[in-house]
C-alpha positions as CSV (number, residue, x, y, z in Angstrom):
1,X,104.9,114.8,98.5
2,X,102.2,111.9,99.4
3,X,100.5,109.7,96.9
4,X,97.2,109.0,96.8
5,X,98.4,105.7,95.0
6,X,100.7,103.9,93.6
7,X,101.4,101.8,90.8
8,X,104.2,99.6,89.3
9,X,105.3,102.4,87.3
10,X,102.5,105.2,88.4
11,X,101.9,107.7,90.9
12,X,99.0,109.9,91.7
13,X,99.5,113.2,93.5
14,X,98.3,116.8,94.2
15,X,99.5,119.5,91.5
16,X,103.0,121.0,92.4
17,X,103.8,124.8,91.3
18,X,107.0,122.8,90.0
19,X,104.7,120.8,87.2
20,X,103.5,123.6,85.1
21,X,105.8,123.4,82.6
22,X,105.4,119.7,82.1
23,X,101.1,120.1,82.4
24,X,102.0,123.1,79.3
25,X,103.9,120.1,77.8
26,X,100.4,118.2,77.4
27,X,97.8,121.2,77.2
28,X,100.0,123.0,74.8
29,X,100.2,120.2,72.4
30,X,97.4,119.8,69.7
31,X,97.5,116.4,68.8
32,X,96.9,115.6,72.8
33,X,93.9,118.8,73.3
34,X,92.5,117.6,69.6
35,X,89.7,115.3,71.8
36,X,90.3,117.6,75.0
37,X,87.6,120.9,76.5
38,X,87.4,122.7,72.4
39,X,90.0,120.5,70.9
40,X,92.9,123.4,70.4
41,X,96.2,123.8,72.6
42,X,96.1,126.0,75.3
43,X,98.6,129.3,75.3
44,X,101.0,130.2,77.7
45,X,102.0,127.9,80.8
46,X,100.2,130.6,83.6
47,X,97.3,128.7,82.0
48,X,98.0,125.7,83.1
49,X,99.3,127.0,86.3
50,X,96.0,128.3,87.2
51,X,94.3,125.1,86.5
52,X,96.7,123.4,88.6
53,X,96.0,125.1,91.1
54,X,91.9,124.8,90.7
55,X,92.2,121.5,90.6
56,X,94.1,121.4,94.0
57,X,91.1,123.6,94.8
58,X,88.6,120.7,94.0
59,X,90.5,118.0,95.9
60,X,91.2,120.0,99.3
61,X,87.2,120.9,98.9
62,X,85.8,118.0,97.4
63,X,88.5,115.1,98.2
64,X,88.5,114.5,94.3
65,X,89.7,116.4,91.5
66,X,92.2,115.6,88.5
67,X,95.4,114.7,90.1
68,X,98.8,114.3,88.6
69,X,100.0,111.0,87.3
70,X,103.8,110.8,88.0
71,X,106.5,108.5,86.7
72,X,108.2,107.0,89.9
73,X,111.5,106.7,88.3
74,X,111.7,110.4,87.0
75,X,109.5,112.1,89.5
76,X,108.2,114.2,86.2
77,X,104.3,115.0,85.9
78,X,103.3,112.7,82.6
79,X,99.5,113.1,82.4
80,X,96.2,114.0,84.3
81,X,93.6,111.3,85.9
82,X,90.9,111.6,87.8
83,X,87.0,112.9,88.4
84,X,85.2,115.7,88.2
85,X,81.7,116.7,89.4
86,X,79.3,117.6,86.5
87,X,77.6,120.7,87.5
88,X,74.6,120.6,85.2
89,X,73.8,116.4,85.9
90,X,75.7,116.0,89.4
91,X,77.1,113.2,87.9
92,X,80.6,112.6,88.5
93,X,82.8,112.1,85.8
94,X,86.2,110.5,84.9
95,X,89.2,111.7,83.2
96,X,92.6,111.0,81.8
97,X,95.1,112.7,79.1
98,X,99.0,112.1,79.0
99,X,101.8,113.6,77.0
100,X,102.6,112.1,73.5
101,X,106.1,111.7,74.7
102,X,104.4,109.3,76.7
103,X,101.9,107.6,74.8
104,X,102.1,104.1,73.6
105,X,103.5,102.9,77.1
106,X,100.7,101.3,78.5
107,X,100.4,104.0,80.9
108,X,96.5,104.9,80.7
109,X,96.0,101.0,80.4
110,X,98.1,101.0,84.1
111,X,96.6,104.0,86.2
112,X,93.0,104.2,84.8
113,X,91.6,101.2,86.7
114,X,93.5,102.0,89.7
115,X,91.8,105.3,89.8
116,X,88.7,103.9,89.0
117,X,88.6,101.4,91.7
118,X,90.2,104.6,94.3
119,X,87.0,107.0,93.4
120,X,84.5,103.8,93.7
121,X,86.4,102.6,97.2
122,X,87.5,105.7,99.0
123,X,84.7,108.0,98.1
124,X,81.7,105.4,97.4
125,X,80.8,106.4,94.3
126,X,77.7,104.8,92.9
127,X,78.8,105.4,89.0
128,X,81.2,107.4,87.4
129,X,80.5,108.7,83.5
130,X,83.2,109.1,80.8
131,X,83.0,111.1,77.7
132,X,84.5,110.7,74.7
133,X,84.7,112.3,71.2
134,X,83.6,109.2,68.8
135,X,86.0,109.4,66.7
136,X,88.6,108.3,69.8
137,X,89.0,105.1,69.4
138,X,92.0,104.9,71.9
139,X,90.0,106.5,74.6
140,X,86.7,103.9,73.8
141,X,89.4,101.4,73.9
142,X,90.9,101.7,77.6
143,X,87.6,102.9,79.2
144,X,86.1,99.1,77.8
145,X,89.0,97.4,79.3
146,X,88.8,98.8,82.6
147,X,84.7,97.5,82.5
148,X,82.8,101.0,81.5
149,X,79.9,100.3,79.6
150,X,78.1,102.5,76.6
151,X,75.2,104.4,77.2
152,X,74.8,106.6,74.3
153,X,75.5,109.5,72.8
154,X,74.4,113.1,73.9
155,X,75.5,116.5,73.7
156,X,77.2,117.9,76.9
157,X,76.4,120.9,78.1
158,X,78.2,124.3,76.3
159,X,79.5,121.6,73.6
160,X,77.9,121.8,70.1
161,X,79.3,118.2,69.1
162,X,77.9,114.6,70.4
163,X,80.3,112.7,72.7
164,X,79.8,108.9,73.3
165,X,79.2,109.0,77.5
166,X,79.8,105.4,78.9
167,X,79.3,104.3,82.6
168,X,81.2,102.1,85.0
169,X,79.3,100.9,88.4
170,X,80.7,100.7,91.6
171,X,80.7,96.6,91.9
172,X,80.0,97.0,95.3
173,X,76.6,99.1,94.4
174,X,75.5,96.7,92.1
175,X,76.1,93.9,94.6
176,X,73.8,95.8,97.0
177,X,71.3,96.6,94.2
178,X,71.2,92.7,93.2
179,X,70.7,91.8,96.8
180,X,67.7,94.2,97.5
181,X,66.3,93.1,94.7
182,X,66.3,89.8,95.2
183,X,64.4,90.0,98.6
């Protein structure tokens, strides 16, 4: 199957039939869902099978969606990353979860800016948005690194809680900003 990218250890690809069980791995598991959609595991792997397959949906429509992050050296499905369209702001938003098997590698650290930089290169956006339950500090901590920015805390639509929402600009829109407004 092509990647979208690559990095050292990382690749990004489309969904496969063949990675439900390993997405089940990682939607079934509370401690990973605990800051994920309403913070409980998912049941049953057809669940994750169907969202597979709607996020597959999304990137032949769109050209984006939530991909697959792969290890190259075991070819096995270890996470999600990616963006999302917000259908109540139009903003888009960005994306990442791995298995705890998995966590404490450095891999959010290694494919999150690389995505980034993909969504703000190949399909121009102007900003992305992030949100995040406050009380994840891991989460706060890689979308800082990788230069998103806070802008406060709201309540997203069909949530009852607050999420932090912080926003990362495309470099090359802000270069473009800064130069009309310096005419």
């Amino acid at each position: 199957m092509t990647h979208i990218l690559e990095t050292e250890r990382l690749a990004l690809r489309e969904w496969t039939p063949e990675d439900a069980d390993a997405l089940f791995v990682m939607l079934g598991d509370a401690e990973v869902m605990r800051y994920v959609d309403v913070g409980k595991p998912w049941e049953g792997v057809e669940r994750a099978r169907e969202w597979a397959e709607k996020l597959n949906v999304s990137y032949r429509t769109r050209g984006f969606s939530r991909w697959a992050v792969v290890e190259k050296e075991s070819g096995l499905a270890v996470g999600s990353c990616g963006f999302v369209p917000l259908p109540w702001s139009g903003e888009i938003d960005f994306g990442y979860m791995f298995r705890r098997d998995r966590w404490g590698r450095g891999y959010a650290s290694e494919i999150t800016p690389a995505v980034l930089r993909h969504g703000f290169e190949r399909y121009g956006f102007a900003e992305v948005v992030a949100s995040i339950a406050p009380e994840n500090a891991a989460s706060r901590r890689v979308l800082e690194k990788i230069g998103f920015v806070y802008r406060g805390n709201e309540v997203m639509q069909g949530e009852e809680e607050e999420s932090e929402i912080y926003v990362a600009v495309n470099p090359a829109a802000a270069a473009t900003q800064s130069a009309g407004a310096e005419k």
